[in-house]
N, C-alpha and C positions, 0 to 999 in steps of 0.2 A: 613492375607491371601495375604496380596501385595505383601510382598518378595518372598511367596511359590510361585506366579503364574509369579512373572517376574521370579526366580531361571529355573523352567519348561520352561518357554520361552526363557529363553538366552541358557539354556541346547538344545533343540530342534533346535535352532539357527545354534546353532556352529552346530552340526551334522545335521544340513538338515533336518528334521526329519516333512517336512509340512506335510500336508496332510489338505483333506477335514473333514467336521463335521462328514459327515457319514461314513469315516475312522477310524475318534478319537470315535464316539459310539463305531461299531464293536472291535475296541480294548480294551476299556471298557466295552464290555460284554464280551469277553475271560478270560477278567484280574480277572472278576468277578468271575469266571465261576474255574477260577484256587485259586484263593480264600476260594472257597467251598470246590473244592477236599481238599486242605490243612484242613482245618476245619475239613470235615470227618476222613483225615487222622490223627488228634488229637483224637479222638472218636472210635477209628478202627474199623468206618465207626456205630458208634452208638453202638456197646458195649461194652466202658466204658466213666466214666468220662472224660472228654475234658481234655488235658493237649498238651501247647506248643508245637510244631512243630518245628524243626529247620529251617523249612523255612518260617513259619508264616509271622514274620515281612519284609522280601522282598516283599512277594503278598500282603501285604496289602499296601506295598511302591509303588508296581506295580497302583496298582487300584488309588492309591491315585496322582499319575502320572500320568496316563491313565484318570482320570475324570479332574482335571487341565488342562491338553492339550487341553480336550474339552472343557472345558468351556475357554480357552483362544480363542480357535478356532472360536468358538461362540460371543466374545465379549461382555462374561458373567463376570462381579467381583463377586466371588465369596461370597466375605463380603459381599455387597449387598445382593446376595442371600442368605444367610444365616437369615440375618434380616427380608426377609420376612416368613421365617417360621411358 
């Protein structure tokens, strides 16, 4: 979890990209939010079997960016929290 959380903060770095916690939530519940559509849009929208997306893995790269920012922002390790699960 340490490289993925410093990789996001030296990315954020270079491009400016600070912001406040309550920033990085609201863009982690977008990210989410674009996640689903993609989801449904596997499903055509729940009538049929799920199958990949072409854009699948981007939104879930999004969110998974989008939750790291915040918890960097937060001065969360996220391995740590992972173990208290």
């Amino acid at each position: 979890m340490d490289s993925i959380q410093k990789k996001v903060n030296d990315f954020n770095t270079k491009y400016n990209l600070g912001g406040s916690i309550e920033i990085r939530f609201i863009d982690l519940s977008s990210e989410v939010g674009e996640l689903g559509k993609e989801i449904l849009e596997g499903t055509d929208y729940g009538e049929k079997e799920f199958s990949k997306t072409g854009n699948l893995e981007s939104e879930f790269g999004d969110v998974l960016f989008s939750l790291v920012s915040a918890a960097n922002c937060a001065g969360v390790d996220l391995g740590v929290a992972l173990e208290k699960v």
